[in-house]
C-alpha positions as CSV (number, residue, x, y, z in Angstrom):
1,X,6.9,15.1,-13.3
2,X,8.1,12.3,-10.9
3,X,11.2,13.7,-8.5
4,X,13.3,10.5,-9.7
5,X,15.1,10.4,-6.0
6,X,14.2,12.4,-2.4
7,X,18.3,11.5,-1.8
8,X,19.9,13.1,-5.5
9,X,17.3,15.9,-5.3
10,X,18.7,16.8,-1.7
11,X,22.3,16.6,-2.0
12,X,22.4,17.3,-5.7
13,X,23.8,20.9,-5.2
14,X,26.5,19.5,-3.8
15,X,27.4,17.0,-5.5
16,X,30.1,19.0,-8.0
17,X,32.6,18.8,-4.5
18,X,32.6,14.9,-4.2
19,X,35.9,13.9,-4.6
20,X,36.6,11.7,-7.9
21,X,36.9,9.0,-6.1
22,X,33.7,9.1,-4.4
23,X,31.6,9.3,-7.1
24,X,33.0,7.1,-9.3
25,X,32.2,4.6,-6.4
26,X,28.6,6.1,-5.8
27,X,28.4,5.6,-9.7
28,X,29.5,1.7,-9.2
29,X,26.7,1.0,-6.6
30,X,23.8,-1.2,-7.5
31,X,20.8,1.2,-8.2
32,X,16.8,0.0,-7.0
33,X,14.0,1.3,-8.5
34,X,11.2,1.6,-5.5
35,X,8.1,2.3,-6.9
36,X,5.0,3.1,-4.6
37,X,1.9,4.3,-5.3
38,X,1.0,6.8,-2.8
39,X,2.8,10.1,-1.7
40,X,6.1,9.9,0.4
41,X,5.9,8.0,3.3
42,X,9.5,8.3,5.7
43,X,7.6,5.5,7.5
44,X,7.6,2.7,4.8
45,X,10.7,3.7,2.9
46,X,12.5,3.0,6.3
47,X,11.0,-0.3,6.3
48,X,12.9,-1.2,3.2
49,X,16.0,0.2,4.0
50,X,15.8,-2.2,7.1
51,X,15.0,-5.0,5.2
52,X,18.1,-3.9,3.0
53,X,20.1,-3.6,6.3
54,X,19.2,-7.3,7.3
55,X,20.5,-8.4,3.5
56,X,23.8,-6.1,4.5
57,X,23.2,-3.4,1.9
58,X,22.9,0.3,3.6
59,X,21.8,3.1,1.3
60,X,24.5,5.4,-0.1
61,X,27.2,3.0,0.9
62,X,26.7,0.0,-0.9
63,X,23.1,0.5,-2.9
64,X,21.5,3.6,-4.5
65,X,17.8,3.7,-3.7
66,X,16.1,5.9,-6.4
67,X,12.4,6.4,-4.8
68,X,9.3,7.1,-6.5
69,X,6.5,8.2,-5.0
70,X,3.3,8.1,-7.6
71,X,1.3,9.8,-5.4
72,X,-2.4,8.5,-7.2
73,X,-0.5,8.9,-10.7
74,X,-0.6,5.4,-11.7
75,X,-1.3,6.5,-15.7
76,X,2.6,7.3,-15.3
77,X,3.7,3.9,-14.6
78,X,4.2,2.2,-17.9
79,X,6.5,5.4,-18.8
80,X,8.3,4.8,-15.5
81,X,8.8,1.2,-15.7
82,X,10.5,1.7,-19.3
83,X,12.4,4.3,-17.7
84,X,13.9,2.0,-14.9
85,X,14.4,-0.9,-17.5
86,X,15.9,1.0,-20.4
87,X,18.6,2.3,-17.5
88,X,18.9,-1.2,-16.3
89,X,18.4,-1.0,-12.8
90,X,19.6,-3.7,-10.4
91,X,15.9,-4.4,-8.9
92,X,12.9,-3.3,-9.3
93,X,10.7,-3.0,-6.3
94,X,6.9,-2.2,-5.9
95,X,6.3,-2.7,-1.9
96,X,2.9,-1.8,-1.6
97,X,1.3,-1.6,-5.2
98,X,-0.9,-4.3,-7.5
99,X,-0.5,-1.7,-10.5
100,X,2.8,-1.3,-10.1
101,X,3.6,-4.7,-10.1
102,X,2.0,-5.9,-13.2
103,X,3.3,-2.8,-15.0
104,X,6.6,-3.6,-13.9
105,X,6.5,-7.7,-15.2
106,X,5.0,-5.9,-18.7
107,X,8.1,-4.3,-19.0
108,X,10.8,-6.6,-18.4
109,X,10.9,-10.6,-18.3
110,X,15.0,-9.9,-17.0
111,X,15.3,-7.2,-14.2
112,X,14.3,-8.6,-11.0
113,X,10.9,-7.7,-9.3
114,X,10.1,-7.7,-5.8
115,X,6.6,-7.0,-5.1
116,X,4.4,-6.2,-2.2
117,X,0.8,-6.7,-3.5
118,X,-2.8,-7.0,-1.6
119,X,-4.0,-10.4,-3.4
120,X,-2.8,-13.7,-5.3
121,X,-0.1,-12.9,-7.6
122,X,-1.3,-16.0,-9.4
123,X,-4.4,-14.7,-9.8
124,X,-2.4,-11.4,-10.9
125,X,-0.4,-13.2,-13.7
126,X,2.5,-12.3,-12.0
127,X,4.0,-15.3,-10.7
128,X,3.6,-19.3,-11.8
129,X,2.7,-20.6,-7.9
130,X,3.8,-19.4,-5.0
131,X,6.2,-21.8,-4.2
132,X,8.0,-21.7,-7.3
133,X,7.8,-18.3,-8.9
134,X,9.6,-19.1,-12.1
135,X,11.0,-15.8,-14.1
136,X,12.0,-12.3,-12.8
137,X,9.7,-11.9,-10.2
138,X,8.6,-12.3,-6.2
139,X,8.1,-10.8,-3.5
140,X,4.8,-11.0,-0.7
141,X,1.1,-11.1,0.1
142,X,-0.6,-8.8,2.0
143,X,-4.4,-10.3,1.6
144,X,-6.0,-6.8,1.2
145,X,-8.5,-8.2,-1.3
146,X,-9.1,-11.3,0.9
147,X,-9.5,-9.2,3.9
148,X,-12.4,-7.2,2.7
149,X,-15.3,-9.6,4.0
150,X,-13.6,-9.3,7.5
151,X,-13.1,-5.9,7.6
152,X,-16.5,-5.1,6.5
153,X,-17.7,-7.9,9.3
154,X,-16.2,-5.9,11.8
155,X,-17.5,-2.5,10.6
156,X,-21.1,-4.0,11.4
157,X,-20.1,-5.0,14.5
158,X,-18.6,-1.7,15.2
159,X,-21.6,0.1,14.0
160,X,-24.8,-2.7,13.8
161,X,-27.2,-0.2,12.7
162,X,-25.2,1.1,10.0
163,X,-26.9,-0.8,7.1
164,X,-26.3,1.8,4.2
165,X,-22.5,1.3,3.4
166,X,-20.8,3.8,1.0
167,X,-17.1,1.7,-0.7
168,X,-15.0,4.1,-1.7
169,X,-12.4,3.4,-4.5
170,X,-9.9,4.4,-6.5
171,X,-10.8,3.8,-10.5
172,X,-7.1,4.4,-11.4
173,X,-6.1,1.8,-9.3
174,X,-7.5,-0.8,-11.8
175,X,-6.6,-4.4,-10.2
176,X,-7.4,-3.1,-7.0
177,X,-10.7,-1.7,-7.6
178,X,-11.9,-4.8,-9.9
179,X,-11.1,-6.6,-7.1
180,X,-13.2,-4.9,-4.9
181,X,-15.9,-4.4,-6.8
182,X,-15.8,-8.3,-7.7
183,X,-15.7,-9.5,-3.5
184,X,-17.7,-6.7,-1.8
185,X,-20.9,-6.7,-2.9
186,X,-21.7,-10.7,-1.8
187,X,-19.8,-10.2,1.7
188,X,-22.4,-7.0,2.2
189,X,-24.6,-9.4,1.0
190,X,-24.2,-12.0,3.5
191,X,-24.4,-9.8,6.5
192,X,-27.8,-7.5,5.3
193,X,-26.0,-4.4,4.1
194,X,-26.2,-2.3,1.0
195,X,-23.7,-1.1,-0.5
196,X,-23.1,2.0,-2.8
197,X,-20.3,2.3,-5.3
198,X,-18.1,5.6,-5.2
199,X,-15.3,6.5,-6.5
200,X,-12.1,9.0,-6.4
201,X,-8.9,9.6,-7.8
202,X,-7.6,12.9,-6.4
203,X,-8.1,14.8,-3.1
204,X,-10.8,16.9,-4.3
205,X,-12.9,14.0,-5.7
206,X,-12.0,12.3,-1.7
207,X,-13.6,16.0,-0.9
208,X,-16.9,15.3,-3.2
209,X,-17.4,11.9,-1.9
210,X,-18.1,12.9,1.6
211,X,-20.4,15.3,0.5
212,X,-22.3,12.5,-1.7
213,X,-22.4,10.4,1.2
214,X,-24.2,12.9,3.1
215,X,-26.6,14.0,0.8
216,X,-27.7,10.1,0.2
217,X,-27.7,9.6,3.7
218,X,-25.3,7.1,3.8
219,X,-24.5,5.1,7.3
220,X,-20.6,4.2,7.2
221,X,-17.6,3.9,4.8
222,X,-15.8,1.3,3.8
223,X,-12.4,2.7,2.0
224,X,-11.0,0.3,-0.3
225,X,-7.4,-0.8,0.0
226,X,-5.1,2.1,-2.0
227,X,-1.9,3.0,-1.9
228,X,-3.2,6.8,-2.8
229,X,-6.0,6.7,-0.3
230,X,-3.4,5.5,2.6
231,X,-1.1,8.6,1.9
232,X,-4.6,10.7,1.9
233,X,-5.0,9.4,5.8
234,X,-4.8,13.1,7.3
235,X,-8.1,13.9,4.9
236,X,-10.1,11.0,5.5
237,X,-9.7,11.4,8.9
238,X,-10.6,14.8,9.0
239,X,-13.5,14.9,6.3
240,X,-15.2,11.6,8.5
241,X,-15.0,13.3,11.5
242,X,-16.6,16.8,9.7
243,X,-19.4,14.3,8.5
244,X,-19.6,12.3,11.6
245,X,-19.4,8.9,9.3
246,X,-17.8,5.8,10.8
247,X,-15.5,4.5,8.5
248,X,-13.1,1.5,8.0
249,X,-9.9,1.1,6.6
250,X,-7.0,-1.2,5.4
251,X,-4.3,1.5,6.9
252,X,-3.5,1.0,10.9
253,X,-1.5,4.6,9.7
254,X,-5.0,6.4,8.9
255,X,-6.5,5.1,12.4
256,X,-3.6,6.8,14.1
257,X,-4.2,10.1,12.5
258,X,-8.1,10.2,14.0
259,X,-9.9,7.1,11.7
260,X,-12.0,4.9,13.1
261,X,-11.2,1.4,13.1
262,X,-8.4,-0.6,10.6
263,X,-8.0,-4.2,9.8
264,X,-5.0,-5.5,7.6
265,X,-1.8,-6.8,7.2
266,X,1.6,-5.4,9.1
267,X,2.0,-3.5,6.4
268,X,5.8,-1.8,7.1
269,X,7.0,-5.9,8.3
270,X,6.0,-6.4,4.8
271,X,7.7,-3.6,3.3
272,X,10.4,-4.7,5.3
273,X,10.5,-8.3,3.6
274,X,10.6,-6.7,0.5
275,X,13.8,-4.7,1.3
276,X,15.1,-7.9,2.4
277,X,14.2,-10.0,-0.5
278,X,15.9,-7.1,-2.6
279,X,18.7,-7.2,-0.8
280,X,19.2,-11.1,-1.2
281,X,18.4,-10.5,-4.9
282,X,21.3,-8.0,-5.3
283,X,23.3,-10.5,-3.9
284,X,23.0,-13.3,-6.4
285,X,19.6,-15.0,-5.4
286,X,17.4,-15.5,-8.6
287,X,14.0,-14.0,-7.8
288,X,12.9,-17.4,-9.1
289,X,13.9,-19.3,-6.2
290,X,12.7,-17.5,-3.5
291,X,9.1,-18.5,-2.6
292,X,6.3,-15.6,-2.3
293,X,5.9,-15.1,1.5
294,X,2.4,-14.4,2.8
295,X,1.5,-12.1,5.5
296,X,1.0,-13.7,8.6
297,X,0.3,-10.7,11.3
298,X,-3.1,-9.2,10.9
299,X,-3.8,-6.2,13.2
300,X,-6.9,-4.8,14.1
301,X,-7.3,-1.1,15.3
302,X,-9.7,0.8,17.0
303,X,-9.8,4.8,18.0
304,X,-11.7,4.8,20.9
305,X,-11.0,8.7,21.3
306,X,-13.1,8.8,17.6
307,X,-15.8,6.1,18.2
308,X,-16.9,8.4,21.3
309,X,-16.4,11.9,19.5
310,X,-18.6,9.7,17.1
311,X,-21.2,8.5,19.7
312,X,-20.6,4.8,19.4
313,X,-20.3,3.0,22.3
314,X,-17.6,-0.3,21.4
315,X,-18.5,-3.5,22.7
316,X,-16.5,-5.2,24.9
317,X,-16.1,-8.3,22.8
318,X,-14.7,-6.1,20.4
319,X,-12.5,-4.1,22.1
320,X,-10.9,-7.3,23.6
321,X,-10.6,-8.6,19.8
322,X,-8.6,-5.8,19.2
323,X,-4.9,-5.5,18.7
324,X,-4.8,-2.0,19.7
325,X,-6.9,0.3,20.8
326,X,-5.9,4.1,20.6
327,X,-7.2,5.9,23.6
């Protein structure tokens, strides 16, 4: 069962002293569905509530945030979707989450969406063009999917002799891991590598991969963009190092915790856009008129404490290249 809100779970116990007053305003607050598909994350739901902030809307004062952390369980978003329509939620937003997205639009053609998704919403049926959404929905670009030739370019040039590439990815996460599948084999192509298809949904199938990899002698991991896999961060980085693969990913967070080496979009600026965008929303804008806005801040990351526990020696063009390096 999905806790429906962090915030009503926490102060729920008290809520029977609230003065009348109180919560009859509480009750008169626009209410946001935020939908995510990983586990809770303080980090990214306080990007939103800045965005929110920038639109002038501060959480229990003006707006009721009800958050939903899927954590991998994206079979439950139709049934949550419904949920959030049939109770006629102000906005829906899906910050960080393809799936979510489209399951939101096939729920509603009148409650406004704001997205965060990792390739063309065109190409995801979610929006008419970019410039001119039309409908219920928006929202912003994070080009995972167009980002996987580069951040499997600079894997190889990370690790050259790594030509035996295990992608990891999430079969639940179905637009994401079509995607994948679709654009990764003829980048590995390009640059000589070989690539073998694996795939998880839960932490013990993450556990099971590793041990795949090492029993087919595999060189180097490339984790497919997931909002389950990013909130996994703490295991990858733990299991990689246990196996001694190098591995890259589209999570700066999952590089901090002991990965390897990242390359993506500013994921929490985005999330922050989103919380604005909702925030204008909720005060009159029709999602409509408000043009999808594409990530424009790429960051590349490197763990040079890891790449030396791993025995890889960075070169210096790379390491320059890089937006941070974590010593």
């Amino acid at each position: 069962m999905i806790r429906r809100r962090t915030f009503i779970t926490l102060l729920g116990g008290t809520a029977a002293a609230w003065p009348i007053a109180a919560r009859a305003q509480q009750a008169a607050m626009p209410v946001v569905g935020f939908v995510a598909g990983g586990s809770l994350d303080a980090r990214r739901a306080a990007a939103f509530r800045k965005g929110l902030n920038e639109a002038g809307f501060v959480e229990g004062q003006n707006v009721t945030v009800e958050y939903h952390w899927l954590g991998g369980q994206y079979d439950l978003l139709p049934s949550l979707m419904a949920d959030l329509v049939h109770r006629r939620v102000a906005v829906i937003a899906t910050p960080a989450a393809n799936y979510a997205a489209q399951a939101a639009k096939a729920a509603t053609a009148t409650v406004p969406i704001i997205f965060g998704v990792g390739e063309d919403p065109v190409r995801l049926g979610l929006v008419a063009s970019l410039a001119r959404p039309g409908g219920n929905v928006t929202g912003i670009n994070f080009f995972m999917a167009e980002l996987v030739a580069k951040r499997l370019g600079l894997l190889h040039q990370l690790v050259p002799k790594a030509i035996r590439i295990a992608a990891l990815i999430n079969p639940a996460n179905v637009p994401t891991a079509e995607t994948t599948l679709r654009d990764l084999p003829a980048a590995a192509r390009a640059i000589g590598l070989q690539i073998q298809v694996l795939k998880a949904s839960t932490t013990q199938e993450i556990e099971a991969v590793f041990a795949t990899m090492v029993r087919d002698q595999a060189d180097a991991l490339f984790v497919a963009p997931d909002a389950f896999f990013g909130s996994e961060r703490v295991q990858f980085a733990r299991l990689a190092a246990r196996y001694a693969i190098p591995a890259a990913y589209s999570s700066r967070e999952t590089v901090e915790v002991g990965g390897l080496m990242s390359y993506a979009a500013d994921t929490l600026d985005g999330l922050r856009q989103v919380g604005l965008y909702t925030g204008q929303v909720l005060k009159g804008a029709k999602p409509a008129d408000l043009p999808v806005l594409q990530s424009t801040k790429f960051e590349f990351v490197i763990n040079l404490q890891t790449a030396r526990a791993l025995g890889i020696e960075v070169p210096s063009q790379l390491l320059a290249s890089a937006d941070e390096v974590i010593e």
